[in-house]
C-alpha positions as CSV (number, residue, x, y, z in Angstrom):
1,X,278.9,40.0,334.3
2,X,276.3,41.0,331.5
3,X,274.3,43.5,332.9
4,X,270.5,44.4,331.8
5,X,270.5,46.0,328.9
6,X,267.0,48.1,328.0
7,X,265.6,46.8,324.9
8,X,265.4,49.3,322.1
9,X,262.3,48.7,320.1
10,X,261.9,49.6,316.8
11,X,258.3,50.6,315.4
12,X,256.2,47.8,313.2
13,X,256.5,49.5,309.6
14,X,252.5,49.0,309.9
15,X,253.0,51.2,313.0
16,X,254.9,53.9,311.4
17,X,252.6,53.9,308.4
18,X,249.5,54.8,310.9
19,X,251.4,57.6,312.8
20,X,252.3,58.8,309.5
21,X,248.8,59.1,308.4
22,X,247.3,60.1,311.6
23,X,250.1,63.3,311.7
24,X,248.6,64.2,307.9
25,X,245.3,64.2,309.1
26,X,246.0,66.4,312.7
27,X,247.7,68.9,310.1
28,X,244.4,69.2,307.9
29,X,242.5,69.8,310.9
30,X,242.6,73.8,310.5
31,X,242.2,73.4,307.4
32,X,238.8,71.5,307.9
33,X,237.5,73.5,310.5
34,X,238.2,77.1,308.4
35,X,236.3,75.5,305.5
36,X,233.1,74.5,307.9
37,X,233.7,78.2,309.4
38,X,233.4,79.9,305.9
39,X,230.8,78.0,304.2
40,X,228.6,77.7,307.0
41,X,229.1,81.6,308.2
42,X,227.8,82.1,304.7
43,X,225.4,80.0,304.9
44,X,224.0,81.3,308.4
45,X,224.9,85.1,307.1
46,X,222.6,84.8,304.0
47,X,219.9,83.0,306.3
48,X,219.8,85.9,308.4
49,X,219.9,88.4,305.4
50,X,217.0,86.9,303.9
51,X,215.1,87.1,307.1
52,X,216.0,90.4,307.7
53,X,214.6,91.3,304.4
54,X,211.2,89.2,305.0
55,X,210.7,90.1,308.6
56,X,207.0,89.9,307.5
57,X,206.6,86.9,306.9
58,X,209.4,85.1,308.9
59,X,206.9,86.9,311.8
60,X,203.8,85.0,310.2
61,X,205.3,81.7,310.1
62,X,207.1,82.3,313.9
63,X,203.4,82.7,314.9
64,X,202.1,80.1,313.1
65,X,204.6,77.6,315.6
66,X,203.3,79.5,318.5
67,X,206.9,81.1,319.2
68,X,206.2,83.7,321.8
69,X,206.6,87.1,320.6
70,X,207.1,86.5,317.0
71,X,208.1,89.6,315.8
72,X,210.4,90.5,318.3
73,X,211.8,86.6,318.2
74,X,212.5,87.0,314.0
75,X,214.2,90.3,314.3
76,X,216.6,88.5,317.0
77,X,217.0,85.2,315.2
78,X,217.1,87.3,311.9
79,X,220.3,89.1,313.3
80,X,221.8,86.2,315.1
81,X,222.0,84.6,311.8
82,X,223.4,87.2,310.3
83,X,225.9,88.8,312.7
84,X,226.9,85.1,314.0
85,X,227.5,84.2,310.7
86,X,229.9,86.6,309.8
87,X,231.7,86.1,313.0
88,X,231.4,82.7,313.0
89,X,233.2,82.6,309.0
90,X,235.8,85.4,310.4
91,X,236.3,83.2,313.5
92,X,235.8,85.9,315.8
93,X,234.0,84.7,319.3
94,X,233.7,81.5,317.7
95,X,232.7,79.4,320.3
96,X,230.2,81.8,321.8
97,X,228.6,82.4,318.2
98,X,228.8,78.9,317.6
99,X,226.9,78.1,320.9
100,X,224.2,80.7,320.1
101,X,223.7,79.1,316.6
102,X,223.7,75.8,317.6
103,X,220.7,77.0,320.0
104,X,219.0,78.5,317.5
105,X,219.4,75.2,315.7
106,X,217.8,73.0,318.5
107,X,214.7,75.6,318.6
108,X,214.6,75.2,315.1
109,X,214.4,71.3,315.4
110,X,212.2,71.8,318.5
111,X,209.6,74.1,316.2
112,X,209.6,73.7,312.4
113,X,211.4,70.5,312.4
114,X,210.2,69.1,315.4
115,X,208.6,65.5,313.1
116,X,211.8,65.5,312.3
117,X,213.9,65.4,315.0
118,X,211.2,62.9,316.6
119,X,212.3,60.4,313.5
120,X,215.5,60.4,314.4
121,X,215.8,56.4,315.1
122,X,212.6,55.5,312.9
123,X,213.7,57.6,310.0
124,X,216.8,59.0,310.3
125,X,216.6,60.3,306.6
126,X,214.0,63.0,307.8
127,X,216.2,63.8,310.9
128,X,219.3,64.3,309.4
129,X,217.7,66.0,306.0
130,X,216.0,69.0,307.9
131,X,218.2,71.7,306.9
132,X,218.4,72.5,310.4
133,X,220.6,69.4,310.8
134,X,223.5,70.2,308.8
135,X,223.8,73.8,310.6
136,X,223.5,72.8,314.0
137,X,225.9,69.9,313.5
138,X,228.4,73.1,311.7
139,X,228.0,74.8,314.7
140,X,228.7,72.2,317.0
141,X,231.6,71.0,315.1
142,X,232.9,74.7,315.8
143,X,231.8,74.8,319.1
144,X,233.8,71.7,320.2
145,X,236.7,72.1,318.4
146,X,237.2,75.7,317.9
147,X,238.1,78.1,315.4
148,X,241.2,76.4,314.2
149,X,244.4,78.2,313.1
150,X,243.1,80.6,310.6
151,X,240.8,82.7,312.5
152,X,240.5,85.6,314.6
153,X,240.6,84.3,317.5
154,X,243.8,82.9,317.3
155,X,244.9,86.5,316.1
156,X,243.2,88.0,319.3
157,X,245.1,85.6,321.4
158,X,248.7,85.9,320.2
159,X,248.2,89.4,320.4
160,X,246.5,89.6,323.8
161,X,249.2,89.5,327.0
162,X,248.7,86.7,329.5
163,X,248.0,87.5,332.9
């Protein structure tokens, strides 16, 4: 008597081709996220920088959007930038930072860029070519997906005994 035997089945080369490539694109992942993580840190750092250095008249234009307490508002967004940047290109409370940022972002939208963000399905040139676009969708990008392997975080948590 033959008995059942399980079929063995062997992957389509098509098949093997596509986990191939899909395992070469997991592994570029940290990669990827440390290069968003150091240009944009940078990018946020010398925002914040060059706010710092103009409180003035990043105070003047805060008031001229009708923020609420501009000068208190551009010192804290002024630093935010700054000090989440740095952390955010070190990896350090990356998820946090990258919240805060990505808040900072959508106020941005909601003030300066707010024609902008209204064009998003009539003109989505405008939407996505405010410069607070390509930050916020950095910081989200972090945000979601984390630091990555390269990054203080993942330093702070190998080194950190689990409860």
């Amino acid at each position: 008597m033959i008995k059942n035997l399980p079929l063995v089945s062997v992957p389509h080369p098509a098949v093997r081709l596509y986990e191939s490539f899909n395992a070469v694109m997991a592994s570029l992942a940290p990669v990827f996220l440390l290069a968003v993580r150091l240009y944009w840190g940078w990018q946020f750092a010398i925002t914040g920088w060059g706010k710092l250095q103009h409180l003035d008249k990043v105070t003047g234009f805060f008031s001229s959007l009708g923020i609420p307490a501009p000068g208190l508002n551009a010192v804290f967004v002024a630093g935010l930038e700054l000090v989440g940047g740095i952390a955010l290109a070190l990896g350090f409370g990356s998820r946090v930072f990258a919240f805060l940022l990505a808040g900072d972002m959508a106020v941005a939208y909601l003030t300066a860029g707010r024609a902008n963000l209204l064009s998003i399905f009539s003109d989505p040139g405008k939407f996505y070519g405010d410069d607070a676009f390509t930050f916020l969708f950095a910081s989200l990008i972090v945000m979601i997906f984390g630091p990555g392997l390269f990054a203080v975080d993942q330093l702070l948590r190998r080194k950190t005994p689990t409860l």
